[in-house]
Steps between C-alpha positions, in 0.01 A plus 500: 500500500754707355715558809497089522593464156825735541554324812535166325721655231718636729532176712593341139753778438661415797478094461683548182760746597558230762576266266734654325730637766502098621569416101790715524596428780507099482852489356700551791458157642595363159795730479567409876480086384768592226732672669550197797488217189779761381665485841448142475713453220802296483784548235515158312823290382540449116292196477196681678556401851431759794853595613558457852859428690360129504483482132815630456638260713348200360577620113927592648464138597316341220773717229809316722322152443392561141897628402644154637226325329555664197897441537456165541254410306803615252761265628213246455433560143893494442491081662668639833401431855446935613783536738247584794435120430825309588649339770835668434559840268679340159849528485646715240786489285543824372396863640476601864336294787228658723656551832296607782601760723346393875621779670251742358210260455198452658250201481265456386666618131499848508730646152762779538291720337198435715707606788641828318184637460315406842442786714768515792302275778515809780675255745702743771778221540761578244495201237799285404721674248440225225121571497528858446456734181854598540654096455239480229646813291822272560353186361315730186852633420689142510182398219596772297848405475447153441292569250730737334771242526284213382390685237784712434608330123114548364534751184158394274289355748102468434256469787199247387205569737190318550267207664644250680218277440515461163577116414689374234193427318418882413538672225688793690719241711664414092489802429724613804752254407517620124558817633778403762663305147507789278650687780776296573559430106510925487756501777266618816483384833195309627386623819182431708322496846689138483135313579282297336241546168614769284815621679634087445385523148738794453813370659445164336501639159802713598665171617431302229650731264790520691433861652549631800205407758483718791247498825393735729299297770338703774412382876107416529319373842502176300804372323467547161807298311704586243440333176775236357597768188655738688878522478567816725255513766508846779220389846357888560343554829409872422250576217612829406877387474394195218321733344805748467688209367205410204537826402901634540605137285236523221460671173148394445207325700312266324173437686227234466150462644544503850383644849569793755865436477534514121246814495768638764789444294311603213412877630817551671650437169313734375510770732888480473466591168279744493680685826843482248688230710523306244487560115443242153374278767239239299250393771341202272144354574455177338141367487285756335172326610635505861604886557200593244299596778779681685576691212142615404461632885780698486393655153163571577548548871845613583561696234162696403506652894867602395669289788764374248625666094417317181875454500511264814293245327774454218740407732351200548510206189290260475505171253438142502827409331821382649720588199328908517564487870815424490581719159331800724782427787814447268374853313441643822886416610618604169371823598624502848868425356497780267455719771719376705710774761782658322786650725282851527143340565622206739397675833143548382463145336616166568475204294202268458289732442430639857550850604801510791316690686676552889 
């Protein structure tokens, strides 16, 4: 009775060790499960969708519709028919005249800078000479002049950035043009992206005071128009090359609530400064409400991991007043003239502001 007893205990024993070891042992198929949902993860786009070449494609596609929808939805607002719209481009009496270059073009639309940037196609037949990298560096260097020549006579210009869908019924849009007034009443230059919304609010203030209004249009797989307030218009094909022009003929920027390109304008500005290129350069947000949010991520984001100084936030200004924006740029160039090159510092400054830097 005793020997069955220990039998039995021992059988127990051995049930429950049993037990355990498959206890313990039971996570590996859950660990197994995790590590192929893991592998079964996708990265995901900023709205939340699972990122995938398709998606990319479909959002590169949807961001080219939603920009000419946006810049004419601005020509709308203004009471004009968007110049993607008419039977015949609008004849202009003053400033250049888009001329189309065939012999580089492809169709369907395809921009200049499209083309710089594609990967050479690998074709083994040499291509024509006027489709090459080499004619382009030719065509980049004739923009530069032209838009050093065009340009040339600009001393106080003032780039105003911002939407172009912003209608003449916004707050911002009068804004923009009381801006482009007190500008032109303080003797500065007017000049914009030459389009629609905010960028015609700025040149029509600068017009009606009498100012000069000045427009730097850029090539777009859609035409875009240039907006009937611009006095000196330059047609950019290259990006980079209008952007050199915003920056080499202004003392200030003066930017509004906008998209990508004003946020690109915005932090090249800024980097500029901060890199010494350029020094008593105001960089002026107007809309607090609008850049708010901006401003809190890069204080409580930006700056606590140490990607930026506490300094780099004060050199941007922000304010909801036209007369303080414009008081900040006419300071700002007040600076700038009193340290103007003299005879022994003129090879490490130049004037405007702007470091000559070779």
């Amino acid at each position: 009775m005793k020997k069955a007893s220990t039998t039995r205990r021992a059988a127990a024993r051995t049930t429950t060790t049993t037990r355990r070891a498959t206890t313990k042992a039971a996570p590996a198929p859950k660990a197994a499960s995790k590590a192929v949902a893991k592998a079964a993860r996708k990265p995901r786009t900023a709205s939340g969708k699972r990122a995938s070449p398709d998606v990319l494609a479909a959002a590169e596609q949807n961001a080219r519709e939603g920009l000419q929808k946006r810049t004419e939805e601005g020509h709308r607002k203004a009471g004009r028919t968007p110049p993607t719209q008419r039977a015949q481009p609008a004849l202009r009496s003053t400033g250049a005249s888009r001329v189309v270059d065939e012999s580089i073009r492809d169709y369907p639309v395809v921009t200049e800078d499209e083309k710089l940037l594609a990967l050479p196609d690998g074709q083994l037949q040499t291509p024509d000479f006027t489709r090459t990298d080499t004619w382009r560096v030719m065509r980049i260097m004739g923009e530069f002049i032209e838009g050093f020549d065009t340009l040339s006579k600009v001393r106080r210009g003032v780039t105003i950035f911002g939407s172009a869908r912003t209608g003449p019924d916004d707050p911002q849009y009068h804004a923009a043009v009381e801006v482009g007034r007190l500008l032109a009443e303080a003797g500065f230059d007017v000049i914009t992206g030459a389009g629609p919304g905010i960028m015609e609010a700025g040149n029509k203030g600068a017009k009606a005071a009498g100012g000069q209004s000045i427009g730097c249009n850029i090539e777009l797989p859609f035409e875009q128009g240039s907006n009937p307030y611009v006095d000196t218009l330059v047609n950019f094909r290259y990006f980079f090359v209008r952007k050199t022009m915003f920056i080499k003929y202004s003392v200030a920027f003066i930017i509004f609530p906008g998209g990508f390109g004003t946020l690109d304008e915005l932090f090249e500005a800024v980097t500029l400064i901060q890199t010494g290129k350029m020094y008593q350069f105001p960089v002026v947000l107007f809309g607090r409400h609008y850049w708010a949010g901006l401003v809190r991520w890069l204080q409580t984001r930006v700056l606590q991991e140490g990607k930026i100084s506490p300094g780099d936030l004060d050199l941007m200004i922000m304010t909801d007043d036209p007369r303080e924006a414009v008081d900040a740029v006419v300071a700002a160039y007040g600076a700038q003239r009193q340290r103007a090159p003299s005879p022994l510092t003129s090879a490490a400054r130049c004037p405007g502001g702007h470091r000559d830097v070779p």
